[in-house]
C-alpha positions as CSV (number, residue, x, y, z in Angstrom):
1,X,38.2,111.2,201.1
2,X,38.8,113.0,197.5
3,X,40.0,116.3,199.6
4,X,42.2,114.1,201.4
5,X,43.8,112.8,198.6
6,X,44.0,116.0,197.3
7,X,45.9,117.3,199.9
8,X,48.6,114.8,200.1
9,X,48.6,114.9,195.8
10,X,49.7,118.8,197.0
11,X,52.0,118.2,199.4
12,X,53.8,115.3,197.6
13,X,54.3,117.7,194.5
14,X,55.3,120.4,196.5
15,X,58.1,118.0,198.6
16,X,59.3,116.9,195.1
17,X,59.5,120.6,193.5
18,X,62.1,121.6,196.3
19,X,64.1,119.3,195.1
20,X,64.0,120.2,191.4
21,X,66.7,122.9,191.6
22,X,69.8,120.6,192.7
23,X,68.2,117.5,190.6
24,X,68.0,119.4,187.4
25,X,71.8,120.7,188.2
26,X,73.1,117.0,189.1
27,X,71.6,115.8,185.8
28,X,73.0,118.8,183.7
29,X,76.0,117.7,186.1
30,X,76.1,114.2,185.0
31,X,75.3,114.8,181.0
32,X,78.1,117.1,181.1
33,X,76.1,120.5,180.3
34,X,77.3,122.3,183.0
35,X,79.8,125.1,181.5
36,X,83.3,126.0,182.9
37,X,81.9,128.9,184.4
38,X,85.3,131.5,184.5
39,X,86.7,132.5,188.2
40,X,85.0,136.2,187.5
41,X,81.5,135.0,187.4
42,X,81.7,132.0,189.3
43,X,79.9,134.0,192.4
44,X,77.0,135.1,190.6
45,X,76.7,131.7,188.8
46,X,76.2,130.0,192.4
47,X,74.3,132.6,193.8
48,X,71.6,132.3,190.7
49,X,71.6,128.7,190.7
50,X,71.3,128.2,194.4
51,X,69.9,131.2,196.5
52,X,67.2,132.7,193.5
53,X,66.5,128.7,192.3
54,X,64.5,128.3,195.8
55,X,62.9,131.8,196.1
56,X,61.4,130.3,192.4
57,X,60.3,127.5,194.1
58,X,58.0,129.2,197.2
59,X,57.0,131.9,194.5
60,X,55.8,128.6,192.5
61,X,54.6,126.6,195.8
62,X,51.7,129.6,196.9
63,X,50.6,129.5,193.5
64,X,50.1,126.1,193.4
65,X,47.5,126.8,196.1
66,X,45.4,127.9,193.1
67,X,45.3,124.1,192.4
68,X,42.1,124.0,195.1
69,X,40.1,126.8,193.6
70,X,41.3,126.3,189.8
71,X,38.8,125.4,186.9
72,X,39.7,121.9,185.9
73,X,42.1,122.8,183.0
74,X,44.1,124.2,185.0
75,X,44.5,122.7,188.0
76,X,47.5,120.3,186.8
77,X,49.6,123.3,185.6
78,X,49.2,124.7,188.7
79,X,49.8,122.0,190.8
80,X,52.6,121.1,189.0
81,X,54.1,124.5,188.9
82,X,56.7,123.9,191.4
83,X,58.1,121.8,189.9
84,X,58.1,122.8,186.2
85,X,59.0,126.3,186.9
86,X,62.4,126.0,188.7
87,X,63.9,122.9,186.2
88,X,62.8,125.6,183.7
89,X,64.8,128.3,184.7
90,X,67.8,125.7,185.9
91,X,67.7,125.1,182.6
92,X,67.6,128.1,181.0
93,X,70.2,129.5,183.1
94,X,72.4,127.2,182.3
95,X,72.0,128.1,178.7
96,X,72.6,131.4,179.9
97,X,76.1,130.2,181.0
98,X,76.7,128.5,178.0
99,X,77.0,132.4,176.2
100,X,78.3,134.4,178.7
């Protein structure tokens, strides 16, 4: 019964983490810290944000297999790794913006 509930803790994470990307850029969205990206970078900006924000996410995902053979201080950083990892780099990327 624990490796059941394991299993679904897992997949439960890993459903929310592929959402992280577009929640973390509707928030920054909504608290208005999304910069006027100009008409020149615009293209990369989306590319970043949506095509390499997912690609974090499966990277993240297979690690968070590790969560099953882990010691037990680890095992909730990597389980929660995808989800962690991409609002990170949402995040910082939008920083990023903020500069360029």
């Amino acid at each position: 019964m624990l490796n059941v509930i394991k299993i679904l803790l897992f997949l439960g994470v890993n459903a929310a983490g592929w959402f992280t990307v577009s929640t973390t850029y509707v928030l920054l969205t909504k608290m208005n810290l999304i910069p006027n990206i100009e008409e020149q970078y615009l293209p990369t900006a989306q590319q970043l944000y949506f095509f390499v924000g997912p690609l974090i996410y499966i990277a993240m995902a297979i690690v968070s297999v590790g969560y099953f053979f882990a010691p037990k201080e680890w095992r909730a950083w990597l389980l929660l790794a995808p989800i962690y990892v991409p609002a990170l780099y949402t995040i910082g990327l939008t920083a990023y913006f903020h500069y360029v």
